[in-house]
Backbone as XML, in Angstrom:
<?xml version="1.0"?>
<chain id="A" units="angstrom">
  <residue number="1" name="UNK">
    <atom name="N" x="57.046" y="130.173" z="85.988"/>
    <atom name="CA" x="57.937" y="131.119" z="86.626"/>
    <atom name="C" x="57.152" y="131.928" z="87.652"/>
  </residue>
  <residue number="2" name="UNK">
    <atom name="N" x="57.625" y="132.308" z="88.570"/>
    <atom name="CA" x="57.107" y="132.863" z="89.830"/>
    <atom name="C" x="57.918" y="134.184" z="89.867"/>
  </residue>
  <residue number="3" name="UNK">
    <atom name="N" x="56.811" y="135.168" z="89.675"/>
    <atom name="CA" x="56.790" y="136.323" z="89.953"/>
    <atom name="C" x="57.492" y="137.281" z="91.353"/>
  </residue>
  <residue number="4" name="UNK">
    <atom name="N" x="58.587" y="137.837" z="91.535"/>
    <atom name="CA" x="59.579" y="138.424" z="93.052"/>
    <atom name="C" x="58.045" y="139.201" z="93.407"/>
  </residue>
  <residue number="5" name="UNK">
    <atom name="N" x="58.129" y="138.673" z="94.970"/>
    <atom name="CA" x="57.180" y="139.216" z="95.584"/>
    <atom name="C" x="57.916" y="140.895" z="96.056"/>
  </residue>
  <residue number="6" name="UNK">
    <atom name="N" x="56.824" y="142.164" z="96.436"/>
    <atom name="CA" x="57.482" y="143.118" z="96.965"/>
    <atom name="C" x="57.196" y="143.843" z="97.995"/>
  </residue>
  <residue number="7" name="UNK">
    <atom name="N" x="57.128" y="144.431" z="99.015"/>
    <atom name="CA" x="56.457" y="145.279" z="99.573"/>
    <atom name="C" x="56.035" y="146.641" z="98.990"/>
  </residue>
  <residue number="8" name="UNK">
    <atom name="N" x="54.948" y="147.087" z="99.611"/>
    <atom name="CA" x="54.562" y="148.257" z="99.475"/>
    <atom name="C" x="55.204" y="149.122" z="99.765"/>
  </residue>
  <residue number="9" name="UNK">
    <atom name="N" x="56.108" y="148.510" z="101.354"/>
    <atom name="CA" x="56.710" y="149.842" z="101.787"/>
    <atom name="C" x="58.344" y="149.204" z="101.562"/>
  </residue>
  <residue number="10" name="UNK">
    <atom name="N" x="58.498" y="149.045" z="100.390"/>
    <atom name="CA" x="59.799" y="148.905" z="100.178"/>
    <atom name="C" x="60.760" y="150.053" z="100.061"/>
  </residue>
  <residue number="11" name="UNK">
    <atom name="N" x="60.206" y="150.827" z="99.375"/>
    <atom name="CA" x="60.811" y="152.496" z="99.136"/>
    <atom name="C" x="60.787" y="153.487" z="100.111"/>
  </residue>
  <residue number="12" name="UNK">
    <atom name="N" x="60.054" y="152.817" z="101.300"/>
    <atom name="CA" x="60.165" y="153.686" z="102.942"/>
    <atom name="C" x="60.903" y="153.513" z="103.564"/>
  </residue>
  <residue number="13" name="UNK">
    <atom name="N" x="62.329" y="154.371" z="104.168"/>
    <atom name="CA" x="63.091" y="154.523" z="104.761"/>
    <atom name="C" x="62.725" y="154.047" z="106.495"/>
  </residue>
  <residue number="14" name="UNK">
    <atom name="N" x="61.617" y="154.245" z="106.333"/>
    <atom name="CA" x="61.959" y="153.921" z="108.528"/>
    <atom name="C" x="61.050" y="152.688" z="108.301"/>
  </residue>
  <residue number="15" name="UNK">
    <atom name="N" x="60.753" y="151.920" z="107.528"/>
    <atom name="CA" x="59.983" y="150.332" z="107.053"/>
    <atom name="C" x="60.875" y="149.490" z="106.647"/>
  </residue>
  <residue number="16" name="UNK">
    <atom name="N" x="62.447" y="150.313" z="105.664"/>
    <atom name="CA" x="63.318" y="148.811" z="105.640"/>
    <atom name="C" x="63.646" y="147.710" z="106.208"/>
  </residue>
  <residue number="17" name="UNK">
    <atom name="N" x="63.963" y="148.066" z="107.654"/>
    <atom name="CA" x="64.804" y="147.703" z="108.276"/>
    <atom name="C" x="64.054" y="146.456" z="108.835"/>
  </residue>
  <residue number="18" name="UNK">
    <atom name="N" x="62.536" y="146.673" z="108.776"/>
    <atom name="CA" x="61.465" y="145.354" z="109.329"/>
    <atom name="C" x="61.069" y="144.686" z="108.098"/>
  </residue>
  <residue number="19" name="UNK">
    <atom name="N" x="60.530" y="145.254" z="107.128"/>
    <atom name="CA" x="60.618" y="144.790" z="105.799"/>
    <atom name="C" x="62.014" y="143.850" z="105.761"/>
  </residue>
  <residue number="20" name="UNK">
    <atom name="N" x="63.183" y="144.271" z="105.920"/>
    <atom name="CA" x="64.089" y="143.002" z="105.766"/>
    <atom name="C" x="63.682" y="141.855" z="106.860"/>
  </residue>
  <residue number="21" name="UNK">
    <atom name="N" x="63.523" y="142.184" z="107.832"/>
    <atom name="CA" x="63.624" y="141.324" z="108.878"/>
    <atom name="C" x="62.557" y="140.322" z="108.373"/>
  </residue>
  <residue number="22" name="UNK">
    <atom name="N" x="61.412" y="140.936" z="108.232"/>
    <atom name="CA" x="60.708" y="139.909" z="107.737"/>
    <atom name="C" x="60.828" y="138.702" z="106.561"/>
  </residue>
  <residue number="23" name="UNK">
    <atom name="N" x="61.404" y="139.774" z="105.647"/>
    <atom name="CA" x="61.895" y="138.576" z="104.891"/>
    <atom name="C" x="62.988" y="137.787" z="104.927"/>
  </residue>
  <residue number="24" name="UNK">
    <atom name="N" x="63.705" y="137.923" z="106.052"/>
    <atom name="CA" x="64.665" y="136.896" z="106.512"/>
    <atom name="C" x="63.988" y="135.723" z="107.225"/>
  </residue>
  <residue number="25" name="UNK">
    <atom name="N" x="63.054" y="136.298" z="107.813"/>
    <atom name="CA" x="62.847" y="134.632" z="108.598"/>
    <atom name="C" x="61.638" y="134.277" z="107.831"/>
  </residue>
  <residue number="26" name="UNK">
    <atom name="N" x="61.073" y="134.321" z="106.654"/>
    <atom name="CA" x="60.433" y="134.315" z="106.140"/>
    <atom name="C" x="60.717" y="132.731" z="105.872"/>
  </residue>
  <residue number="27" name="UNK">
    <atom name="N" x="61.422" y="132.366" z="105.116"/>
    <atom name="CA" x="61.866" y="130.787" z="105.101"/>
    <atom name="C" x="61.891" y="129.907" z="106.418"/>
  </residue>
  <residue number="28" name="UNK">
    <atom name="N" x="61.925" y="130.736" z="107.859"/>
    <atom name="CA" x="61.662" y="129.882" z="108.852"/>
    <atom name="C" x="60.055" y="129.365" z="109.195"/>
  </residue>
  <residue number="29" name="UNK">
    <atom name="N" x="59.371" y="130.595" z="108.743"/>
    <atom name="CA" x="57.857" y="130.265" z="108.876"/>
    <atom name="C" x="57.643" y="129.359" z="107.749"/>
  </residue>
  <residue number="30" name="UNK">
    <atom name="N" x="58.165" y="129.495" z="106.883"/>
    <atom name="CA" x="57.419" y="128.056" z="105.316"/>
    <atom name="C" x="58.091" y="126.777" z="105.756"/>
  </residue>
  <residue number="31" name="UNK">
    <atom name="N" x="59.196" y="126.847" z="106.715"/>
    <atom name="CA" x="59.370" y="125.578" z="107.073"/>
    <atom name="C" x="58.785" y="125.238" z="108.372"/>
  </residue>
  <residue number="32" name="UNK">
    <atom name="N" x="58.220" y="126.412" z="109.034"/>
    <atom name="CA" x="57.327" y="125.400" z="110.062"/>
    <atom name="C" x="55.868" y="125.704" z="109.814"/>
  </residue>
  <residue number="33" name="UNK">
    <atom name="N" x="55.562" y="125.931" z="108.709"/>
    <atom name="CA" x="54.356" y="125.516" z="107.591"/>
    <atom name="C" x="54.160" y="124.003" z="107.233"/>
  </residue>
  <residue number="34" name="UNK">
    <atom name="N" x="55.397" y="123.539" z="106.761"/>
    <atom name="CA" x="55.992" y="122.667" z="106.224"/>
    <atom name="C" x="55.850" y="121.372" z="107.205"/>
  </residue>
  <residue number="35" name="UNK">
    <atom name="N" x="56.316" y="121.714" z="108.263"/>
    <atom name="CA" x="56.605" y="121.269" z="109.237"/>
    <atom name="C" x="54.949" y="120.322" z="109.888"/>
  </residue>
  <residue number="36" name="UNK">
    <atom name="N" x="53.948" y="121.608" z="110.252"/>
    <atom name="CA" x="52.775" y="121.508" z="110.725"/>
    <atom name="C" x="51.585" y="120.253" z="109.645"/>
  </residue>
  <residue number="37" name="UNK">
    <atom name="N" x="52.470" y="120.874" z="108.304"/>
    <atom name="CA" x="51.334" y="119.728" z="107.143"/>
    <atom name="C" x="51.969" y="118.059" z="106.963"/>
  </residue>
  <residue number="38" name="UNK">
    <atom name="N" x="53.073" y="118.546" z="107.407"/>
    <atom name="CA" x="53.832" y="117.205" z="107.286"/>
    <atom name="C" x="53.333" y="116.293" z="108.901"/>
  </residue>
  <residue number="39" name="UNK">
    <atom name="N" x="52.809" y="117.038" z="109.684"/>
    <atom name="CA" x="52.477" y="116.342" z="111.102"/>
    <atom name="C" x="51.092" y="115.856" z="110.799"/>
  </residue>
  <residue number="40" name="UNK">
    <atom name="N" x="50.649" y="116.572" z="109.967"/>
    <atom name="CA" x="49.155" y="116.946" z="110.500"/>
    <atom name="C" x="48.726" y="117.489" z="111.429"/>
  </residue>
  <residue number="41" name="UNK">
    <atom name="N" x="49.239" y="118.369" z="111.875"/>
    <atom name="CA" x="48.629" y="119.390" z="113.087"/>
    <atom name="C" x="47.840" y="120.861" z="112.234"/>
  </residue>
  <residue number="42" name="UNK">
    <atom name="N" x="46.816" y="120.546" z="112.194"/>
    <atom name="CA" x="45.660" y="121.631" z="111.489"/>
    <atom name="C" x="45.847" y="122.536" z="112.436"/>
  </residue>
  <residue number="43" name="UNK">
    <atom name="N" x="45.692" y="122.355" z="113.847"/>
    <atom name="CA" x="45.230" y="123.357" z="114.765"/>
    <atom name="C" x="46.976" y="124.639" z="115.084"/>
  </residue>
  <residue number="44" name="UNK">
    <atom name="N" x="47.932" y="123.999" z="114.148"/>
    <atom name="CA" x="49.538" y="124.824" z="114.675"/>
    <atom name="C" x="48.930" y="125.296" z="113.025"/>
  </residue>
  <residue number="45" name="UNK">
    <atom name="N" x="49.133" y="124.678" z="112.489"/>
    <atom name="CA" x="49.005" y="125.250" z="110.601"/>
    <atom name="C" x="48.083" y="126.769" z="110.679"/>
  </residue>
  <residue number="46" name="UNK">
    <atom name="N" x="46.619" y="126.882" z="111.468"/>
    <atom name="CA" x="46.085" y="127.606" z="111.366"/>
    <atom name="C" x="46.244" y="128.767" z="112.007"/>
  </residue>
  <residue number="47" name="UNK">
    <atom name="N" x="47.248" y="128.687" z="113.480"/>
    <atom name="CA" x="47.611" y="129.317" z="113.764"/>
    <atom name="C" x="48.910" y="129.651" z="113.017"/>
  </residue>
  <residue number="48" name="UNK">
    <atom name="N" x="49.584" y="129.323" z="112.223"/>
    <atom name="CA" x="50.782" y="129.968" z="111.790"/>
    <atom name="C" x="50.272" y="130.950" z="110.576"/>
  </residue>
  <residue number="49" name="UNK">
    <atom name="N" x="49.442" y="130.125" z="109.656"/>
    <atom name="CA" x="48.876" y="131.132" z="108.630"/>
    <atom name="C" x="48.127" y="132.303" z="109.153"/>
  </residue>
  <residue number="50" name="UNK">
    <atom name="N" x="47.375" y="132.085" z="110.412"/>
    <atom name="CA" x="47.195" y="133.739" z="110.821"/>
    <atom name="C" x="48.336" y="134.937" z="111.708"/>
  </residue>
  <residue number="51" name="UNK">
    <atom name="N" x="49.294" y="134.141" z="111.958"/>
    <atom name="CA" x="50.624" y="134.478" z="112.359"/>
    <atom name="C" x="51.247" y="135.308" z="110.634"/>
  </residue>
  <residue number="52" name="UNK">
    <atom name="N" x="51.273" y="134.791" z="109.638"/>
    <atom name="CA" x="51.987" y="135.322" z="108.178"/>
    <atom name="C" x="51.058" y="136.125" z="107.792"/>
  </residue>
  <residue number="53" name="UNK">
    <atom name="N" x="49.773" y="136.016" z="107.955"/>
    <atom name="CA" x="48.733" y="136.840" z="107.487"/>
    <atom name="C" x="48.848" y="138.188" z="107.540"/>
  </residue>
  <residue number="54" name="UNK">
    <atom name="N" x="49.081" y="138.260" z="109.345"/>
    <atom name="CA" x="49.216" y="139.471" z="110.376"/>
    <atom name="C" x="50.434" y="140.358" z="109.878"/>
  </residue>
  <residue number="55" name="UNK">
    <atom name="N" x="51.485" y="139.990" z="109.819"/>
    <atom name="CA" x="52.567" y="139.980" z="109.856"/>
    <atom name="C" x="53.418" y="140.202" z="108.315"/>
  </residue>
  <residue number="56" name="UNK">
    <atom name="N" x="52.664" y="139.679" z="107.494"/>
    <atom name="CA" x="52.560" y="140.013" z="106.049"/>
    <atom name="C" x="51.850" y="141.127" z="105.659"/>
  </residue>
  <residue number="57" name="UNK">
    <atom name="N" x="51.017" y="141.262" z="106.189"/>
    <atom name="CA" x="49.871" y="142.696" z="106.334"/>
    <atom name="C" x="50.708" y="144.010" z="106.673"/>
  </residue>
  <residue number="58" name="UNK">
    <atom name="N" x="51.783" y="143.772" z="107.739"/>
    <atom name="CA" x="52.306" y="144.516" z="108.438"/>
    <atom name="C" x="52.655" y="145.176" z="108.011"/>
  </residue>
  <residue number="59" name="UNK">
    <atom name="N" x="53.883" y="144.251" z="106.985"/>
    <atom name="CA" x="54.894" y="145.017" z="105.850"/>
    <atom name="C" x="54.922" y="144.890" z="104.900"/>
  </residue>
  <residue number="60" name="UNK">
    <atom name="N" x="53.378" y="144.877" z="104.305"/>
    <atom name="CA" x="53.527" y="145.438" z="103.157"/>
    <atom name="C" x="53.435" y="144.658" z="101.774"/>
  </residue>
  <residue number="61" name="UNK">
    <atom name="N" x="53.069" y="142.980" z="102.413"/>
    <atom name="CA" x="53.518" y="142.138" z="101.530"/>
    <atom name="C" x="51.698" y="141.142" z="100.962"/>
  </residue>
  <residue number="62" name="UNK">
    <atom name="N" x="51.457" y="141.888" z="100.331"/>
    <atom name="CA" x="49.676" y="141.671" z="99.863"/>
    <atom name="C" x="49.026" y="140.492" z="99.611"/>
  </residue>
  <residue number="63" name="UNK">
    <atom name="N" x="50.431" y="139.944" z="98.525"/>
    <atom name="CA" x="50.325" y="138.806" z="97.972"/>
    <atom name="C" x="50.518" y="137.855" z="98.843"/>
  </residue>
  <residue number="64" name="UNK">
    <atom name="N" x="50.954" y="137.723" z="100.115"/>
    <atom name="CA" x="51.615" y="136.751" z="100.890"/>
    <atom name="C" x="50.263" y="136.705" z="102.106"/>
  </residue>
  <residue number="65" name="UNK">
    <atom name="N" x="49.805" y="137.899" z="102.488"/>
    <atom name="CA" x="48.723" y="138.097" z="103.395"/>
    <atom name="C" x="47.122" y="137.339" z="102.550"/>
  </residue>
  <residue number="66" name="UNK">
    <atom name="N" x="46.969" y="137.813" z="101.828"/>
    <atom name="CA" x="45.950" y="136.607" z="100.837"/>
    <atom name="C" x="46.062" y="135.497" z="101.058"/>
  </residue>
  <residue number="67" name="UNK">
    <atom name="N" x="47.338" y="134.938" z="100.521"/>
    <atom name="CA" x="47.662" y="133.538" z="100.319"/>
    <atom name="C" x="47.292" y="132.815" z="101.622"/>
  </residue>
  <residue number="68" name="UNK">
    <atom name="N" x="47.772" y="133.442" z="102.776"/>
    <atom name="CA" x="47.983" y="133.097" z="104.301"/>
    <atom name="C" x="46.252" y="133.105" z="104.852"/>
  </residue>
  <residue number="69" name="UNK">
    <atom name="N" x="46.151" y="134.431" z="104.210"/>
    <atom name="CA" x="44.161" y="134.288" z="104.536"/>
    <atom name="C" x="43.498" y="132.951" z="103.920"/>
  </residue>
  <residue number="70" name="UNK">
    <atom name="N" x="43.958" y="132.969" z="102.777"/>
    <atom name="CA" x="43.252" y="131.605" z="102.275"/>
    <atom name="C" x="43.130" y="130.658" z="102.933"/>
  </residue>
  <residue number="71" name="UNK">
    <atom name="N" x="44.329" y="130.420" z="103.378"/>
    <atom name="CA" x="44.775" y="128.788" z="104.052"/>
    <atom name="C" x="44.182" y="128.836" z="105.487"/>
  </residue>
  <residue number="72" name="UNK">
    <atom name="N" x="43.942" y="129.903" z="105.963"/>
    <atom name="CA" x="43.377" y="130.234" z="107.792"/>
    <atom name="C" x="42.021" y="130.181" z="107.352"/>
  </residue>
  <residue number="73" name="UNK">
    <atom name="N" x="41.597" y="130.735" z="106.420"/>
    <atom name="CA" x="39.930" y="130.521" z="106.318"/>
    <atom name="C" x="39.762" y="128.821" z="105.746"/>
  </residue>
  <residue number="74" name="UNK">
    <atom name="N" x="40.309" y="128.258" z="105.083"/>
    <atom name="CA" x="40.402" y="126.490" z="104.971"/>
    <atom name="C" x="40.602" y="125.613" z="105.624"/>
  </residue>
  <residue number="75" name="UNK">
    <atom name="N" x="41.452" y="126.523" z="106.944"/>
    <atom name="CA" x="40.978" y="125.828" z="108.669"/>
    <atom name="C" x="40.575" y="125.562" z="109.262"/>
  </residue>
  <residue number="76" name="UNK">
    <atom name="N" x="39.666" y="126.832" z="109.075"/>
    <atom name="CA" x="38.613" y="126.789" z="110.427"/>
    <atom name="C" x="37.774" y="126.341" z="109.696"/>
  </residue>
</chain>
């Protein structure tokens, strides 16, 4: 079972509104994750995981910015 990921700044009023956003297209980036491993294109993959990294960092989301570091440092 997999643990609901959360933000930090979930309980911040002027952070919701990107906090959602992010996790709406959040399924568009794992499918062009998806997308990049299924090509084999290392050099789009590494740029996307430092794209979720950044961007996961942003708002708040710890567990997701790790994960994304991992895979960008297994890139290069």
């Amino acid at each position: 079972m997999t643990d609901p990921l959360y933000s930090s700044y979930a309980d911040d009023e002027d952070m919701l509104e990107l906090v959602e956003m992010f996790v709406e297209e959040l399924p568009d980036r794992v499918h062009s994750l998806e997308s990049a491993i299924s090509q084999g294109d290392l050099p789009q993959l590494e740029t996307l995981a430092h794209q979720i990294k950044g961007s996961a960092g942003s708002y708040g989301f710890q567990v997701i910015t790790e994960a994304a570091g991992r895979l960008e440092h297994l890139l290069k």
